[in-house]
N, C-alpha and C positions, 0 to 999 in steps of 0.2 A: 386377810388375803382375798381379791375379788375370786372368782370362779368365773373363767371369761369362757364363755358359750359362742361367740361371732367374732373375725377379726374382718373388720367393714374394711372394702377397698373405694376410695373417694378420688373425683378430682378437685381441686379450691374452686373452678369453675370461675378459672381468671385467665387473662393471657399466658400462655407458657413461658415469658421472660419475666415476668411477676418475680419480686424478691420475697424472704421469707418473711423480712420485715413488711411489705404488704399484704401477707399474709395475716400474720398477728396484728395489723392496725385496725384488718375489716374484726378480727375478730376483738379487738377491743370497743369500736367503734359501735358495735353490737352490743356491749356492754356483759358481754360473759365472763364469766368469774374464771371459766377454764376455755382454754381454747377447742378446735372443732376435733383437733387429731391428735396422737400421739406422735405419730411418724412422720413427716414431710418430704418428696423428694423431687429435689428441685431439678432443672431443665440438664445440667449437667451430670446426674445421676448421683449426687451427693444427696446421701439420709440426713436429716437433722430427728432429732427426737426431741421434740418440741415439749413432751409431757411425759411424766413418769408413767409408766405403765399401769402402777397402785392404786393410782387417783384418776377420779370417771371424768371422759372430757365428752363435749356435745355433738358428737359426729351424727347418732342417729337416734333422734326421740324415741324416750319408752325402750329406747335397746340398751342404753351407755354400763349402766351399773356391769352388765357382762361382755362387755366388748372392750376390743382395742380396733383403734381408728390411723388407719394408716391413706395418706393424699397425694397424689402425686400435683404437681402444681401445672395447670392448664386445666382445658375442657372446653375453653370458646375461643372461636375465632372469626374473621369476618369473611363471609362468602360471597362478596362483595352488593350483597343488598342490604344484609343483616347481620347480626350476632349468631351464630349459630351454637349447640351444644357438640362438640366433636371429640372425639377422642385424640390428642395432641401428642400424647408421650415420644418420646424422643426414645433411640435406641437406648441411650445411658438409660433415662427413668425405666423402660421396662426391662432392664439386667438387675437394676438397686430395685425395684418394686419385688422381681423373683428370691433377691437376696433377704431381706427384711421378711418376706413371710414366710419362706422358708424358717427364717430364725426365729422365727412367731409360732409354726407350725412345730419346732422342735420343743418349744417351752410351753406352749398349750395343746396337745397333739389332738384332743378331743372339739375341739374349736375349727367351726367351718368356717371359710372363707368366702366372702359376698362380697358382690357392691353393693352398695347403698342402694340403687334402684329394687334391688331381688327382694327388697322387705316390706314391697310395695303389696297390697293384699290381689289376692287372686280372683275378683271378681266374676269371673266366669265359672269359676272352679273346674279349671280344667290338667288343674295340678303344675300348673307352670305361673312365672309372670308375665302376660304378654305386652309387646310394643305399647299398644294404647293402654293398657291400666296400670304402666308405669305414674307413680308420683312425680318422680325425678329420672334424668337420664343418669344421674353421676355413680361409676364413673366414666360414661359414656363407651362403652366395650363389655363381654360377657365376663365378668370376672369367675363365675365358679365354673364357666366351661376354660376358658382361659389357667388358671389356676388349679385345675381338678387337681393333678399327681401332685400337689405341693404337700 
């Protein structure tokens, strides 16, 4: 049985009408053995659980072995110069995002809840992670302010 210590909050950092099958293709096309998340939840607020909980998928380097990786599907869109990285979620994905970790939070209670960006190292050491020493933006929003009471 893993000891899951983080349940990472992600976006696939695709358009939000992305299917789940485009989802699994980048992550084959990547050539990984296991996909990025356990959880997936698409534009209509439907969970898939794409991966058993058991078994370690690739959400977040050097973290996997104790986490479970849950995505909501979006993160970019066009602002009409560029691609941008943006937080997209639809009313359904953040009702079924609150639902899923809630049900994460009850089955691992000792298990904080991030996004993927907060495991970005704190260079300044100022005890946070700030805007610029973010790695990544995903999943573009504050998930453990967002998240706290879960």
């Amino acid at each position: 049985m893993r000891e899951i210590r983080r349940i990472f909050v992600h976006c696939t950092a695709s358009w939000k009408t992305a299917t789940l099958e485009d989802i699994k293709a980048e992550f084959k096309k990547k050539n990984w053995k296991a996909p990025g998340y356990h959880y997936v939840v698409d534009y209509t607020g439907k969970i898939h659980q794409i991966w058993p909980e058991d078994k370690v998928s690739n959400g977040v380097k050097g973290y996997n072995e104790t986490a479970i990786n849950v995505a909501y599907i979006g993160g970019i869109e066009n602002n009409g110069e560029k691609i941008v990285e943006k937080d997209t979620r639809t009313p359904a994905q953040k009702s079924a995002l609150v639902s899923v970790l809630t049900m994460l939070k009850k089955k691992y209670p000792h298990a904080k809840i991030m996004g993927h960006r907060d495991i970005s190292p704190d260079a300044n050491h100022n005890g946070k992670v700030d805007p610029n020493e973010r790695i990544k933006e995903c999943p573009c929003f504050d998930a453990m302010i967002e998240y706290k009471n879960i």
